[in-house]
C-alpha positions in Angstrom: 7.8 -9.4 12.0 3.9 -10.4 12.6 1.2 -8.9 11.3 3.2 -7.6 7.6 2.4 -9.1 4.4 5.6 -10.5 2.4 5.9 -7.5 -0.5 5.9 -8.9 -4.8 6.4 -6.6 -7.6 2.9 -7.2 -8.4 1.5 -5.4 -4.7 4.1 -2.9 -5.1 2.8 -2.1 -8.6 -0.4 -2.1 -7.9 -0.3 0.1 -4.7 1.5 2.7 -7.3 -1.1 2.5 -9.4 -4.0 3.1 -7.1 -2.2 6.3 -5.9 -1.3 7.6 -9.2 -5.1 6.9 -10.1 -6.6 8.9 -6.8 -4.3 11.5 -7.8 -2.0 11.5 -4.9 1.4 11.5 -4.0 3.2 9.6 -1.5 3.0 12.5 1.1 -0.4 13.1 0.5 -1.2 9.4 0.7 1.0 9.2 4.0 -0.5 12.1 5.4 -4.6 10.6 4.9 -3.1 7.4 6.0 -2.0 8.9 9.2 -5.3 10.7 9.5 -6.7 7.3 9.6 -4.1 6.1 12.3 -1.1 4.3 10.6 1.6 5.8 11.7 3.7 4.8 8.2 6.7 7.6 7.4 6.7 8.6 3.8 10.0 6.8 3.3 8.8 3.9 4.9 5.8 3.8 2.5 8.4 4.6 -0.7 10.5 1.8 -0.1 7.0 -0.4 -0.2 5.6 0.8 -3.4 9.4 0.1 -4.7 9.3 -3.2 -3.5 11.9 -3.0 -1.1 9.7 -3.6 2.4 6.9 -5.6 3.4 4.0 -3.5 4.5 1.8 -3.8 7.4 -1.4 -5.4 7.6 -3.2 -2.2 9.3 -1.7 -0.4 6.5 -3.3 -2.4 3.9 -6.4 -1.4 5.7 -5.8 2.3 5.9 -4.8 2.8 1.9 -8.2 0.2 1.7 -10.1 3.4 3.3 -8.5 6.2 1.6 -9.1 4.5 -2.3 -12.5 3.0 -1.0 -11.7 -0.3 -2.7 -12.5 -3.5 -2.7 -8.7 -5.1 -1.0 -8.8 -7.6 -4.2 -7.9 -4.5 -6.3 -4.4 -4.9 -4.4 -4.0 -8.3 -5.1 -5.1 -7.7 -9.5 -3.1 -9.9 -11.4 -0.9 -11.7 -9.1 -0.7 -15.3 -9.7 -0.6 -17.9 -6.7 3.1 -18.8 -8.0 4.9 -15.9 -7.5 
């Protein structure tokens, strides 16, 4: 399983978040994703945001490109104990 990030609550919440603030939904997310390259599924990407799957490192990067953000805003508010 190399190059995937081990999935929190915290990412998964604050991947929703992001989206919901851009506007998008998760199709329209997938789709500019895969513009970009990733070749992420929209249910793939779902089970993510619910927490359920880890999520690639090159798909960190795509959604980084889509919500031109700094990656920290992924990372807001999780502690180095969870």
């Amino acid at each position: 399983m190399g190059n995937m990030l081990l999935q929190n609550i915290s990412l998964s919440g604050n991947l929703r978040r992001l989206r919901t603030e851009a506007g998008l939904t998760q199709k329209a997310l997938v789709a500019r994703m895969n513009l970009l390259g990733s070749i992420i599924e929209h249910t793939a990407y779902s089970k993510i945001e619910a927490g359920t799957r880890n999520i690639k490192v090159t798909d960190l990067v795509a959604l980084q490109q889509v919500y031109h953000v700094d990656f920290a805003e992924f990372f807001r508010g999780i502690k180095p104990h969870e």
